[in-house]
OpenMM code with the backbone's topology and positions (N, CA, C; nanometers):
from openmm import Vec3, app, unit

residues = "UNK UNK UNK UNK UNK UNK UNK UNK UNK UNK UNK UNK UNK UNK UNK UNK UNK UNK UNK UNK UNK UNK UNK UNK UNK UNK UNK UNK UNK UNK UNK UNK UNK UNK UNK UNK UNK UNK UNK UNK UNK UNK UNK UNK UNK UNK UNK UNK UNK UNK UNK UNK UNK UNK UNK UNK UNK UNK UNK UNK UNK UNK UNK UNK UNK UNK UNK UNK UNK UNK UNK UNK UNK UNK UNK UNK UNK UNK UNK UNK UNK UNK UNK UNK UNK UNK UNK UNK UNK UNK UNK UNK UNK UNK UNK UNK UNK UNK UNK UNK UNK UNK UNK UNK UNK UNK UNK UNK UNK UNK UNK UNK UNK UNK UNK UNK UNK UNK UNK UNK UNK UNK UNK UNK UNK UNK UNK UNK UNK UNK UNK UNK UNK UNK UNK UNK UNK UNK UNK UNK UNK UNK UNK UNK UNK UNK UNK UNK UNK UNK UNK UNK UNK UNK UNK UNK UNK UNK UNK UNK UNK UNK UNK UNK UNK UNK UNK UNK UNK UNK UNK UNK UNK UNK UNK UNK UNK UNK UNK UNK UNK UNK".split()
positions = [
    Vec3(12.8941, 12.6051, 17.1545),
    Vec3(12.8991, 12.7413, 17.2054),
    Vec3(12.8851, 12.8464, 17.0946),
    Vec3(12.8944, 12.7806, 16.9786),
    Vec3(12.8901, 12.9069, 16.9038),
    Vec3(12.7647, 12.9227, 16.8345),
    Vec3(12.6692, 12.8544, 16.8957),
    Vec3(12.5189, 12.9246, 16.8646),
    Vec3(12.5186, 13.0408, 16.9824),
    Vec3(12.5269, 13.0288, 17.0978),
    Vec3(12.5477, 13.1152, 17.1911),
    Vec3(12.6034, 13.2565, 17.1639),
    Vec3(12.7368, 13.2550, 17.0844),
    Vec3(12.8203, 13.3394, 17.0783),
    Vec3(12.7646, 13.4282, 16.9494),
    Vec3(12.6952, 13.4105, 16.8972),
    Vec3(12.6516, 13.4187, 16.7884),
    Vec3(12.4960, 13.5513, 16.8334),
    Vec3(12.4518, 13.4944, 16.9178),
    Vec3(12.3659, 13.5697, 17.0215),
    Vec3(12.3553, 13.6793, 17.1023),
    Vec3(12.5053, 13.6432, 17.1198),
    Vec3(12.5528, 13.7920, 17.1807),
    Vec3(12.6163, 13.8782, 17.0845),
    Vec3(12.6656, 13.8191, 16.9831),
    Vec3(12.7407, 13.9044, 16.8703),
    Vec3(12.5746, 13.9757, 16.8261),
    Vec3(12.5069, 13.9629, 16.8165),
    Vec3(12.3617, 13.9857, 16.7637),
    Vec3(12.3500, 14.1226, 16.8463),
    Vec3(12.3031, 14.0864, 16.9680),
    Vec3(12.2859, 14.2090, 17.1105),
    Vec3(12.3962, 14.2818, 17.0965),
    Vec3(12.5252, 14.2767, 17.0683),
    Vec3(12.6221, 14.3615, 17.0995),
    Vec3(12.5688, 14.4858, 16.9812),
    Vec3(12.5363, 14.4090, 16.8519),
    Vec3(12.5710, 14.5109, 16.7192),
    Vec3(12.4420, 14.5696, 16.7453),
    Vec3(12.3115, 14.5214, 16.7964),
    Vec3(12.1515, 14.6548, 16.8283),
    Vec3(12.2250, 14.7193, 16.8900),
    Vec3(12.2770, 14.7388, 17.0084),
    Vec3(12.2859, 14.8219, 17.1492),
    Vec3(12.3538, 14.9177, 17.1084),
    Vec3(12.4890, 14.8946, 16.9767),
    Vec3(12.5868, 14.9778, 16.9108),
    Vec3(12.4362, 15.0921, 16.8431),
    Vec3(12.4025, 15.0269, 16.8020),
    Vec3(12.2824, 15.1013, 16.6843),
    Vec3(12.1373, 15.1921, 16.7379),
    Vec3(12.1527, 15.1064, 16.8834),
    Vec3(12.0766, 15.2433, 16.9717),
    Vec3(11.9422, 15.1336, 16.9704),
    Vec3(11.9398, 14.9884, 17.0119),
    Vec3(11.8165, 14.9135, 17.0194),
    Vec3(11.8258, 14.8323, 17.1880),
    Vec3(11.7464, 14.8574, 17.2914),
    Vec3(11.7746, 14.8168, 17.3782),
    Vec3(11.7294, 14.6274, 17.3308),
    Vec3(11.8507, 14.5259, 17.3797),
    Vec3(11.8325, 14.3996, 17.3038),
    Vec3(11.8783, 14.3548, 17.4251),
    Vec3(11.8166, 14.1767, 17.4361),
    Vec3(11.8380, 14.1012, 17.5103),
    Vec3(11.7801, 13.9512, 17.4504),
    Vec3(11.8652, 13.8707, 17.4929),
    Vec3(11.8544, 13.7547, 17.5077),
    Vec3(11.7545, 13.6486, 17.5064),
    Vec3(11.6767, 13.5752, 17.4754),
    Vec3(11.5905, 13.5323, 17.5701),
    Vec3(11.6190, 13.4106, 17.6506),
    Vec3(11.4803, 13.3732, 17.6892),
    Vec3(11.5279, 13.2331, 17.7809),
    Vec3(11.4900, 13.1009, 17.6636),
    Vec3(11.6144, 13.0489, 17.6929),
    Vec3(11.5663, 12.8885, 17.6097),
    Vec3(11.4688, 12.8669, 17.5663),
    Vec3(11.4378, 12.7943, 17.4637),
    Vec3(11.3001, 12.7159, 17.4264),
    Vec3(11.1972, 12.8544, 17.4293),
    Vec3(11.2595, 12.9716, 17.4423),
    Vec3(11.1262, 13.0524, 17.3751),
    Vec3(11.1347, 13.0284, 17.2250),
    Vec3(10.9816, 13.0196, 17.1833),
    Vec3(10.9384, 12.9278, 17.0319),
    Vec3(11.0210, 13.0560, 16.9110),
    Vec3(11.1171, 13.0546, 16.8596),
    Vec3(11.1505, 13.1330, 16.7342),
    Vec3(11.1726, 13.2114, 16.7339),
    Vec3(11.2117, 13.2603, 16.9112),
    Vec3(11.3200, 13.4141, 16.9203),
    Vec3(11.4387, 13.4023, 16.9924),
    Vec3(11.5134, 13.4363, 16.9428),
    Vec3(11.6606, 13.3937, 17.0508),
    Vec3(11.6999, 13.5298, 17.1309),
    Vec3(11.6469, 13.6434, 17.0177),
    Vec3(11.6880, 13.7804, 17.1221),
    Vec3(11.5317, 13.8748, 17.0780),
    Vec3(11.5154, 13.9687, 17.1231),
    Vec3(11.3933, 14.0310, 17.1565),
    Vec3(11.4655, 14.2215, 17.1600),
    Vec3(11.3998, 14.2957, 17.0251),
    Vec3(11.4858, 14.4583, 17.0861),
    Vec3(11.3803, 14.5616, 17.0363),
    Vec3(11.3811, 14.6367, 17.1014),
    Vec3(11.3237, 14.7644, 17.0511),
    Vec3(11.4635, 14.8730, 17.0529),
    Vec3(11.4073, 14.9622, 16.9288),
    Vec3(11.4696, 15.0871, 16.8666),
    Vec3(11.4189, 15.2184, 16.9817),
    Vec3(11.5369, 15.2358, 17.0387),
    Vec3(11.4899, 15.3538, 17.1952),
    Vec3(11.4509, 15.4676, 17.0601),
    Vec3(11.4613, 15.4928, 16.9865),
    Vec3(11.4085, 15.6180, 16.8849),
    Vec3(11.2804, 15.6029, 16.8518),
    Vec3(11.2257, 15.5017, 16.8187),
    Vec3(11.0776, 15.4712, 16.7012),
    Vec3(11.0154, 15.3543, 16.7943),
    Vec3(11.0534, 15.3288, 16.8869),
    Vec3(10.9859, 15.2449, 16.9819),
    Vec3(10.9623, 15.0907, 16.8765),
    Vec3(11.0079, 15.0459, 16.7903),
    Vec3(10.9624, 14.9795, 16.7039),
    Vec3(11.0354, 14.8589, 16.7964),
    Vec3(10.9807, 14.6951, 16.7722),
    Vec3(10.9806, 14.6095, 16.8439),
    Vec3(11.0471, 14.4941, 16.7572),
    Vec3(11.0959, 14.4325, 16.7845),
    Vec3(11.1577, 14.3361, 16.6638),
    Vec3(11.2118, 14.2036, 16.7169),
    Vec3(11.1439, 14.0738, 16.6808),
    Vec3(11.1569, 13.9125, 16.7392),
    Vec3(11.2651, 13.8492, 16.6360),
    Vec3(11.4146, 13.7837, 16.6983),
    Vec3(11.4910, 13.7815, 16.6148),
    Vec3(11.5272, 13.6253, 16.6252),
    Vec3(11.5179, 13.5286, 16.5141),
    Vec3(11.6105, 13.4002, 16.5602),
    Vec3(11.7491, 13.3720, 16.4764),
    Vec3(11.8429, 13.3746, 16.5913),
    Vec3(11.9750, 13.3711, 16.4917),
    Vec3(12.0196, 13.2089, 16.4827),
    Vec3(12.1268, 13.2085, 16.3767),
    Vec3(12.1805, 13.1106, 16.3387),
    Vec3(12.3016, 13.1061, 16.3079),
    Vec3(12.3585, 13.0718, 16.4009),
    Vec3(12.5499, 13.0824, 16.3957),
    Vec3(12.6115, 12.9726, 16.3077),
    Vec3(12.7103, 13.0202, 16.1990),
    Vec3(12.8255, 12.9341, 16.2024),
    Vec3(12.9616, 12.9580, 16.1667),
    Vec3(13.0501, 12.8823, 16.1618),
    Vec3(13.1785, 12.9523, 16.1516),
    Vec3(13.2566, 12.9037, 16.0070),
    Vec3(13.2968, 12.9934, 15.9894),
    Vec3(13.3792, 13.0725, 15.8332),
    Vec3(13.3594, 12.9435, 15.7197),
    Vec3(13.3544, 12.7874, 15.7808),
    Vec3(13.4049, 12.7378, 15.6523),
    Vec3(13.2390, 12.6226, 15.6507),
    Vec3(13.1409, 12.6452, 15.7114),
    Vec3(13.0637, 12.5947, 15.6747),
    Vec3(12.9281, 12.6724, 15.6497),
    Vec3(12.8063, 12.6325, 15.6165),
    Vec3(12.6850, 12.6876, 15.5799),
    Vec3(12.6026, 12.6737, 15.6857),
    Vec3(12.5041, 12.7639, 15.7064),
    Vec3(12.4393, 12.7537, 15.8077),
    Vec3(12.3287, 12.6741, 15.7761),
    Vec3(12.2994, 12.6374, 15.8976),
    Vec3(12.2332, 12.5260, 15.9141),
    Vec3(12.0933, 12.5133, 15.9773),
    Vec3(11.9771, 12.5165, 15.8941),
    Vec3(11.8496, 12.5624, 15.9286),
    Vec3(11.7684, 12.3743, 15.9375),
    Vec3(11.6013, 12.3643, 15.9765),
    Vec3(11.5873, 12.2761, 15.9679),
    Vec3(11.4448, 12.3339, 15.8775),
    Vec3(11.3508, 12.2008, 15.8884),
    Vec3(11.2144, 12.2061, 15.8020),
    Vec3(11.1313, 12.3226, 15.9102),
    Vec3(11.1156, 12.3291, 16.0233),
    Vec3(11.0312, 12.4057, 16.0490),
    Vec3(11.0925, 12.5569, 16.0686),
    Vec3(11.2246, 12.5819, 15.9961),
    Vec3(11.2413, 12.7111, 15.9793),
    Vec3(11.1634, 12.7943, 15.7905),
    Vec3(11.0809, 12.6668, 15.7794),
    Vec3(11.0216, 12.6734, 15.6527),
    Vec3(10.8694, 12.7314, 15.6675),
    Vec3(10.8595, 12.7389, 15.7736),
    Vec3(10.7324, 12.8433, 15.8343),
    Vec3(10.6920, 12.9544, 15.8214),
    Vec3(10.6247, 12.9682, 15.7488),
    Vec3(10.5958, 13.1261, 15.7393),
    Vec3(10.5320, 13.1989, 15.8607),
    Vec3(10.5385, 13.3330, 15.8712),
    Vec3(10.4199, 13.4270, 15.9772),
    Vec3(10.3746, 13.5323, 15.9099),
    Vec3(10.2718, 13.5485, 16.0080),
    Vec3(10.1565, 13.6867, 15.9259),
    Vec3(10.2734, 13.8177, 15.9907),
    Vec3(10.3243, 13.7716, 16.0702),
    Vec3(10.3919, 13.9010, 16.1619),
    Vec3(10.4743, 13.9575, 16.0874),
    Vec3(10.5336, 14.1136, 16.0922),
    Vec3(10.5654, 14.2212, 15.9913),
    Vec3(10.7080, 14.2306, 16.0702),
    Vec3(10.7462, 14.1701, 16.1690),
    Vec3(10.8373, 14.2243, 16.2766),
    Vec3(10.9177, 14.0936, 16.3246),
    Vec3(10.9464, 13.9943, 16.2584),
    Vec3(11.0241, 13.8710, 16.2930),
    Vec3(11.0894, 13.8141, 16.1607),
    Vec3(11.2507, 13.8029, 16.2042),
    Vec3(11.3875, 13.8037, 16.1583),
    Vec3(11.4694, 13.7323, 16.1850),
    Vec3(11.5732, 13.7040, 16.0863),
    Vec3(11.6409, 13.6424, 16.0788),
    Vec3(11.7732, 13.6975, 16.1285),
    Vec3(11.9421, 13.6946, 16.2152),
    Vec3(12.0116, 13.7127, 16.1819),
    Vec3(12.1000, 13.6151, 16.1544),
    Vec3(12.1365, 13.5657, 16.0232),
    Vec3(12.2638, 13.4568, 16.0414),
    Vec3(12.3822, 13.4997, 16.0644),
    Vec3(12.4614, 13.4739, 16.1379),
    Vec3(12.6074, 13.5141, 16.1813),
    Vec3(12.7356, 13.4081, 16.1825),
    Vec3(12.8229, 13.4451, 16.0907),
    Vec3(12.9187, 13.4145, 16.0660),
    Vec3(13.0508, 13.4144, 16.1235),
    Vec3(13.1185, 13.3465, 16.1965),
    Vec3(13.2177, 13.3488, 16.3336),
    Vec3(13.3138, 13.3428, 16.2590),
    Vec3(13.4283, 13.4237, 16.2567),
    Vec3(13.5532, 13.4290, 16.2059),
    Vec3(13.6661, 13.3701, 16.3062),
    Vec3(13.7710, 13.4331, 16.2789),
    Vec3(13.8747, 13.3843, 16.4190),
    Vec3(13.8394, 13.5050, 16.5400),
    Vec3(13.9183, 13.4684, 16.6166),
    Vec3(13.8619, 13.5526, 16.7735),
    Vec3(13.8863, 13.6948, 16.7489),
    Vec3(13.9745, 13.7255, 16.6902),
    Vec3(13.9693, 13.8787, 16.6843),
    Vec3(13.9370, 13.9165, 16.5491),
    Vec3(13.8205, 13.8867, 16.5182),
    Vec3(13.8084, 13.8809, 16.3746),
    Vec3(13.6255, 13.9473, 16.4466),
    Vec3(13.5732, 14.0499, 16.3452),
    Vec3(13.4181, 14.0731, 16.3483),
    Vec3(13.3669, 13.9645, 16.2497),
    Vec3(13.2299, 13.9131, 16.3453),
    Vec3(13.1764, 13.8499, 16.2446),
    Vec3(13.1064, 13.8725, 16.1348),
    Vec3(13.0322, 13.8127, 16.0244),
    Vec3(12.9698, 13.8730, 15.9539),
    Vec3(12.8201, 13.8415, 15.9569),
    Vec3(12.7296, 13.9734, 15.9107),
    Vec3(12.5716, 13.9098, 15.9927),
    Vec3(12.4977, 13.9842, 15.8548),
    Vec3(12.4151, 13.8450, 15.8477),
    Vec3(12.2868, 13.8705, 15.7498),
    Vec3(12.1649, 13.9211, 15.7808),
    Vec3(12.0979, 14.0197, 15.7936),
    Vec3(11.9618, 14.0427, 15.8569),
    Vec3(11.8594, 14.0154, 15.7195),
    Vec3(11.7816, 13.9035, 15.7920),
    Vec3(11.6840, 13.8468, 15.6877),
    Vec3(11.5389, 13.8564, 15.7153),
    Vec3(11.4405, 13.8836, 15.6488),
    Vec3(11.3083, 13.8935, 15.7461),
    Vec3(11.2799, 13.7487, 15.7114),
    Vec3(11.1745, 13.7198, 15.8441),
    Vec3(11.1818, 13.5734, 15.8514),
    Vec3(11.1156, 13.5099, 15.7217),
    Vec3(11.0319, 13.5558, 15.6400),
    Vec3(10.9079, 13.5194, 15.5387),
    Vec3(11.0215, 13.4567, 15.4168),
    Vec3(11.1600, 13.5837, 15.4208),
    Vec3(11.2338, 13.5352, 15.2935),
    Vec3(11.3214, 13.3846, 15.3507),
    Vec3(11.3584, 13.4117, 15.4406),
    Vec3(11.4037, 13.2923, 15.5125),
    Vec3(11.3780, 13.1570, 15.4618),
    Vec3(11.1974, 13.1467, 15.5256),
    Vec3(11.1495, 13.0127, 15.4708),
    Vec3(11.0889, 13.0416, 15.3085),
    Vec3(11.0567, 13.1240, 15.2615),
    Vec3(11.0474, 13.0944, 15.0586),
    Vec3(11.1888, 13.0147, 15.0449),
    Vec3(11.2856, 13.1027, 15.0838),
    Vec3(11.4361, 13.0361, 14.9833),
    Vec3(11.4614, 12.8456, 15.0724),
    Vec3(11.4231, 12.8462, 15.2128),
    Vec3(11.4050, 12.7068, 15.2301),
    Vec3(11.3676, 12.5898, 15.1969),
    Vec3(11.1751, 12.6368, 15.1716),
    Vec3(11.0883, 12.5893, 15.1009),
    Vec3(11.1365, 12.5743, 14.9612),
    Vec3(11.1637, 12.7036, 14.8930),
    Vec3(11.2006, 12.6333, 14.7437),
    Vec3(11.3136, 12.5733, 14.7381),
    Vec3(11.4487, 12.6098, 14.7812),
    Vec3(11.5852, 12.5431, 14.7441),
    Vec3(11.5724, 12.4160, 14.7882),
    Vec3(11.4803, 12.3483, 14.8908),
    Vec3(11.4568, 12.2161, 14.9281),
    Vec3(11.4213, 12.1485, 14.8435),
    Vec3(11.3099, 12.2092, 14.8328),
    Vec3(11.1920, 12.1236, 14.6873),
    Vec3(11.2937, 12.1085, 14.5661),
    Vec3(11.3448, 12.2121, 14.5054),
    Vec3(11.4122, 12.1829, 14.3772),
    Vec3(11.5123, 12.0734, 14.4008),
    Vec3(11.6398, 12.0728, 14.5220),
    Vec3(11.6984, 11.9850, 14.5189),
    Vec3(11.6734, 11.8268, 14.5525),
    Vec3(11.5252, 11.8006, 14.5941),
    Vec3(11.4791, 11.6764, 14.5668),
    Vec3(11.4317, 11.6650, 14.4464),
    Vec3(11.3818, 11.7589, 14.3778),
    Vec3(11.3516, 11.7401, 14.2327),
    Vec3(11.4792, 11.6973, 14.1648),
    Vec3(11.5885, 11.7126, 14.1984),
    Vec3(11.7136, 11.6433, 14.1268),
    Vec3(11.7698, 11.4844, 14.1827),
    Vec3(11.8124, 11.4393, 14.0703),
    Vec3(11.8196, 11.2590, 14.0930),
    Vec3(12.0096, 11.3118, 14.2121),
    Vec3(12.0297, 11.2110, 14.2907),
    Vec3(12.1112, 11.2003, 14.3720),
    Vec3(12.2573, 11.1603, 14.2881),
    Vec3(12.3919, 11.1794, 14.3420),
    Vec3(12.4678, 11.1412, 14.2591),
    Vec3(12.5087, 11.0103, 14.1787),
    Vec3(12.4276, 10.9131, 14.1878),
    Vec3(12.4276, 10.8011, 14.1758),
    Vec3(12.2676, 10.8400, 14.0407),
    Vec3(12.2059, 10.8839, 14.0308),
    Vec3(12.0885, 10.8866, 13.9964),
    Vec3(12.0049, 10.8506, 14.0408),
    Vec3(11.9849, 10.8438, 14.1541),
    Vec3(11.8798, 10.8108, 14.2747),
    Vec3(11.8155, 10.8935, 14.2791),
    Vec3(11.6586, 10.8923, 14.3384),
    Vec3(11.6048, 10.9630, 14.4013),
    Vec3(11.6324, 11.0260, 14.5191),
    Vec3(11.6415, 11.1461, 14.5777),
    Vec3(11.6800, 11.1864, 14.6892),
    Vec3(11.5850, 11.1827, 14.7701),
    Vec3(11.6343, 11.1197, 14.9605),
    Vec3(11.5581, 11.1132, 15.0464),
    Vec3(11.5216, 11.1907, 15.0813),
    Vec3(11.4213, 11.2646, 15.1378),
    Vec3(11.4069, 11.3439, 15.2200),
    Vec3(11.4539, 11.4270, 15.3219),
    Vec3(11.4945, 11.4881, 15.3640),
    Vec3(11.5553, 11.5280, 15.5370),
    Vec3(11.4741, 11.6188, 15.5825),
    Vec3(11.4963, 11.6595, 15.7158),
    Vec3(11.4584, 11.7541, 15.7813),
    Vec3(11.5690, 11.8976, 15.7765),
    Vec3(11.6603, 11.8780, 15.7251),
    Vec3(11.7408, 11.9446, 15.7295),
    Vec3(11.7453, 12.0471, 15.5987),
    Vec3(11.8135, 12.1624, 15.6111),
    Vec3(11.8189, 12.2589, 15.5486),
    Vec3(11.9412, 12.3315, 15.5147),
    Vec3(12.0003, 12.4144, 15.4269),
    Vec3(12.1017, 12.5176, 15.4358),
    Vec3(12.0949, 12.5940, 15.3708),
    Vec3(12.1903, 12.7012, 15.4179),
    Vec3(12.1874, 12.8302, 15.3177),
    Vec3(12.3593, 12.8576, 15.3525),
    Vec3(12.4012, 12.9102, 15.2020),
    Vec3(12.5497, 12.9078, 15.1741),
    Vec3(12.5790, 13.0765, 15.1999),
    Vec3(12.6817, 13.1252, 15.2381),
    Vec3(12.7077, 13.2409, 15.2306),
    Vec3(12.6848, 13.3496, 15.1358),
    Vec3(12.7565, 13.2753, 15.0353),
    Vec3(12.7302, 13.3176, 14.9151),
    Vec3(12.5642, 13.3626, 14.8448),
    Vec3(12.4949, 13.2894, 14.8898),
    Vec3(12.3763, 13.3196, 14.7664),
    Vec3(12.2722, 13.4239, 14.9338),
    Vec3(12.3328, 13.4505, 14.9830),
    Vec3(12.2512, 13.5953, 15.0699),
    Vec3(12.3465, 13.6857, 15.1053),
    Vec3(12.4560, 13.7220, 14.9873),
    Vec3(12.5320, 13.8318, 15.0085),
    Vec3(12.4383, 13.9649, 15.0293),
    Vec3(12.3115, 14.0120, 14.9306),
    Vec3(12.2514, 14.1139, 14.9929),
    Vec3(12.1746, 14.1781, 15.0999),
    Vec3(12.1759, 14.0629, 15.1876),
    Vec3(12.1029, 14.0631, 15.3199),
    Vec3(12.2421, 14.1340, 15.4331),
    Vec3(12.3120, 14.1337, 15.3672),
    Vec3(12.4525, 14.1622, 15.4783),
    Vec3(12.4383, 14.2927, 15.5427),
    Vec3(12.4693, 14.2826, 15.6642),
    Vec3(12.4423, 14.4258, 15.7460),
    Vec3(12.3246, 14.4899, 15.7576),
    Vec3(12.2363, 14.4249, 15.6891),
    Vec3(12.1019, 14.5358, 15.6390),
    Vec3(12.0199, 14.5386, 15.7765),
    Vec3(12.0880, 14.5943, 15.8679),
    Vec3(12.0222, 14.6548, 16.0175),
    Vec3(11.9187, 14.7241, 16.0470),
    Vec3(11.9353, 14.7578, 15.9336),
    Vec3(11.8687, 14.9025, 15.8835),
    Vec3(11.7186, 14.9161, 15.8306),
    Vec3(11.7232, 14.7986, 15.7792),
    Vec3(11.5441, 14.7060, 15.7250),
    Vec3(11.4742, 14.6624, 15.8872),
    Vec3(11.5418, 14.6777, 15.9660),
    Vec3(11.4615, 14.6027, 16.1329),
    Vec3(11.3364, 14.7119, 16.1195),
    Vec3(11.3692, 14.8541, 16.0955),
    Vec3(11.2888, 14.9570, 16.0887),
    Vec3(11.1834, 14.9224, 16.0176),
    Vec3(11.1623, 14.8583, 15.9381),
    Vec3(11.0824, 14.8719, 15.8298),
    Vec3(10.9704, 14.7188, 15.8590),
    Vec3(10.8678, 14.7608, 15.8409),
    Vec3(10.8017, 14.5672, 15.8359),
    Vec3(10.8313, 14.5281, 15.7224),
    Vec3(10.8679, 14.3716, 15.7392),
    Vec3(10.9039, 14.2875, 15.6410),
    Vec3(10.8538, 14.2773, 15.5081),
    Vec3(10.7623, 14.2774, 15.5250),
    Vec3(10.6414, 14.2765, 15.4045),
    Vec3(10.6887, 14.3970, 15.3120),
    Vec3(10.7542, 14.5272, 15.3719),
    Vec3(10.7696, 14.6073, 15.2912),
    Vec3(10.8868, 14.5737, 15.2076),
    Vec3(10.9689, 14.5165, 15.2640),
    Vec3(11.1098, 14.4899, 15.1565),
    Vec3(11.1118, 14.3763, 15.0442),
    Vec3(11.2290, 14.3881, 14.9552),
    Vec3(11.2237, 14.3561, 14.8418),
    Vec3(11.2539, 14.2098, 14.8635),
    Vec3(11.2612, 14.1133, 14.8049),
    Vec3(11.3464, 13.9729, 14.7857),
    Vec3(11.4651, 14.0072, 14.7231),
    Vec3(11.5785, 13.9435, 14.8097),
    Vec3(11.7509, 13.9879, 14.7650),
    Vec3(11.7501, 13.8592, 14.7116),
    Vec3(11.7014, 13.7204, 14.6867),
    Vec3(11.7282, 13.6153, 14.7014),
    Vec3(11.7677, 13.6068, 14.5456),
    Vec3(11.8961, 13.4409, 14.5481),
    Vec3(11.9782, 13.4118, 14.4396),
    Vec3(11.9067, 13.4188, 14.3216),
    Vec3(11.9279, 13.3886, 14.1675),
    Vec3(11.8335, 13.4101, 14.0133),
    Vec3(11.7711, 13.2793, 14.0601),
    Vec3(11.8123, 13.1640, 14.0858),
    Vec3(11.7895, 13.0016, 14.1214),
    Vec3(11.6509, 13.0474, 14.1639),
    Vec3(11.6343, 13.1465, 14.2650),
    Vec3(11.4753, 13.1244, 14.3667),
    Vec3(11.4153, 13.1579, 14.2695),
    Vec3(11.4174, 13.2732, 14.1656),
    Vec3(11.3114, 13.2783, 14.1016),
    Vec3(11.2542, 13.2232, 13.9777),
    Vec3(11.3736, 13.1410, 13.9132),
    Vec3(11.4046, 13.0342, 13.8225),
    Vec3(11.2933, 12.9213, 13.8745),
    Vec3(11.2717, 12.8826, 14.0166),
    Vec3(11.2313, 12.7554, 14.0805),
    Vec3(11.0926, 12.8388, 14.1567),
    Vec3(11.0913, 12.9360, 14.2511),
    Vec3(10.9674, 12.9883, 14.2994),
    Vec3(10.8105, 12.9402, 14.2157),
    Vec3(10.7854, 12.9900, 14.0674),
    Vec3(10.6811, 12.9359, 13.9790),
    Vec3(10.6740, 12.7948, 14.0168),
    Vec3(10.7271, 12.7053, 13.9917),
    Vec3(10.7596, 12.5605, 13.9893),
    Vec3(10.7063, 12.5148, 14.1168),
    Vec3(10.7656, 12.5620, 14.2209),
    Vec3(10.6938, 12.4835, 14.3562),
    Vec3(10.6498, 12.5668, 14.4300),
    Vec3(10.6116, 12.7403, 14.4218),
    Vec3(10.4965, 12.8051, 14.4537),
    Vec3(10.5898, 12.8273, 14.5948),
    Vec3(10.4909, 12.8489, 14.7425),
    Vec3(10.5699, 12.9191, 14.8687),
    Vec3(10.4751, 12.8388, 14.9630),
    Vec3(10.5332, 12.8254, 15.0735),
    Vec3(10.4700, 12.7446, 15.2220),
    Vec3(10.3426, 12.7928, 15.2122),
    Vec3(10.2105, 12.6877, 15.2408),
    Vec3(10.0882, 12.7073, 15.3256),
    Vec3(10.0882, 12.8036, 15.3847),
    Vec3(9.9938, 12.9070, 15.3364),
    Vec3(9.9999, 13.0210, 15.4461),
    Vec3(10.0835, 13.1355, 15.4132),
    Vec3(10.1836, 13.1229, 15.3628),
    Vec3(10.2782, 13.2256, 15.2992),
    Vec3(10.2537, 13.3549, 15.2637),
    Vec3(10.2282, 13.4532, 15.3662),
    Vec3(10.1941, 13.6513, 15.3777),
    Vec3(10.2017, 13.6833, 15.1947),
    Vec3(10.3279, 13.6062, 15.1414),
    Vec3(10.3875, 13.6914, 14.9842),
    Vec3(10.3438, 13.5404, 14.8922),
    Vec3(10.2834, 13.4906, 14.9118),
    Vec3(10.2365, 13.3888, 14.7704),
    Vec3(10.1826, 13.4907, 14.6730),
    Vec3(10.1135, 13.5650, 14.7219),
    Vec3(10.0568, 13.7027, 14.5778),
    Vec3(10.2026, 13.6578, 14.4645),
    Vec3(10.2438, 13.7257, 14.5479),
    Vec3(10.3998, 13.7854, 14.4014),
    Vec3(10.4381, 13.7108, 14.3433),
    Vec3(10.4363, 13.5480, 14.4037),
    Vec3(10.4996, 13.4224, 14.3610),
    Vec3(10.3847, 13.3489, 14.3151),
    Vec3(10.2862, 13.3725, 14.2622),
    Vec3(10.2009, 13.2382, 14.2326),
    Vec3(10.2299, 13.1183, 14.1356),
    Vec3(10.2333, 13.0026, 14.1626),
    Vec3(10.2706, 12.8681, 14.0411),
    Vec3(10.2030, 12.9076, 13.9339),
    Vec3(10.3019, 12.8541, 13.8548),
    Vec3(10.2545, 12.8624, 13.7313),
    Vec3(10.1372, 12.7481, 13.7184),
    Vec3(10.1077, 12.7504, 13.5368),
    Vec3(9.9955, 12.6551, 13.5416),
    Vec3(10.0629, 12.5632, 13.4981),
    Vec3(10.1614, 12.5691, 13.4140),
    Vec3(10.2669, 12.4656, 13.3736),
    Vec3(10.2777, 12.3027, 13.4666),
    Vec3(10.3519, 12.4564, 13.6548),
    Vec3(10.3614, 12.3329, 13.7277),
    Vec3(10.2972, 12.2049, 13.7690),
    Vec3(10.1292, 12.3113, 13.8094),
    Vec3(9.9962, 12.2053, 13.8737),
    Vec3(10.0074, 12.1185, 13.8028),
] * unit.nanometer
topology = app.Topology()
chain = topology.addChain("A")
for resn in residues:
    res = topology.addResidue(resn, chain)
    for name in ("N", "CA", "C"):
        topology.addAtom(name, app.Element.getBySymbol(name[0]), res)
């Protein structure tokens, strides 16, 4: 339930902010809520990702997707206790999958605790901590994605050169591999 709850915590905080928001229906492909700004008519496709206080949220490989679209977002939301506000990251979706794509890649580039090679997964995360500047930023929905900055940890850009950004990726310009890596 608390992907659910997480959904509506989403719709509650547009509607506060003056964005008529709703829901969608299941299995629509990579939007969970759908809002326009009643001021600027501006339109905005959102997929959230709930979790609660003591774990990381939990993304998979095909949230490693990039889009050409200027207007699709991330909110991750953070569930506290019941009378507690949660806390919400607004991410545009492009930074989403770079920090996926790379924090994946690098941590298979590291031997396992044993010194193993690490398997593969489909699975993904992102810690609270390393998207503290995405917090609240409601305020970027206004803006197309493309226009804002990367908040992401020193790690992404330490590793970005090294394994470059998803097929297709709108912002590979800014990030191109080095020659080192090829």
């Amino acid at each position: 339930m608390a992907g659910t709850a997480g959904e509506y915590h989403v719709v509650a905080e547009l509607s506060k902010r003056g964005w008529l928001a709703t829901i969608t229906i299941k299995n629509a492909p990579g939007t969970d809520v759908l809002a326009q700004d009643v001021d600027t008519g501006a339109l905005v496709a959102i997929q959230t990702k709930t979790s609660t206080a003591s774990k990381n949220f939990v993304l998979g490989v095909r949230d490693e997707t990039p889009t050409e679209r200027t207007d699709s977002w991330y909110v991750l939301v953070r569930l506290h206790g019941l009378d507690q506000r949660p806390d919400f990251y607004v991410m545009p979706r492009n930074h989403v999958s770079a920090f996926l794509f790379v924090g994946h890649r690098n941590w298979l580039s590291k031997p396992g605790s044993r010194g193993q090679q690490r398997n593969d997964s489909n699975m993904r995360g992102i810690a609270q901590a390393e998207i503290q500047p995405y917090r609240e930023r409601w305020d970027w929905l206004l803006r197309p994605t493309t226009e804002l900055p990367y908040e992401l940890p020193d790690w992404f850009d330490r590793h970005v050169s090294r394994f470059g950004l998803p097929t297709n990726h709108p912002d590979v310009h800014r990030y191109p591999v080095s020659a080192e890596s090829t």
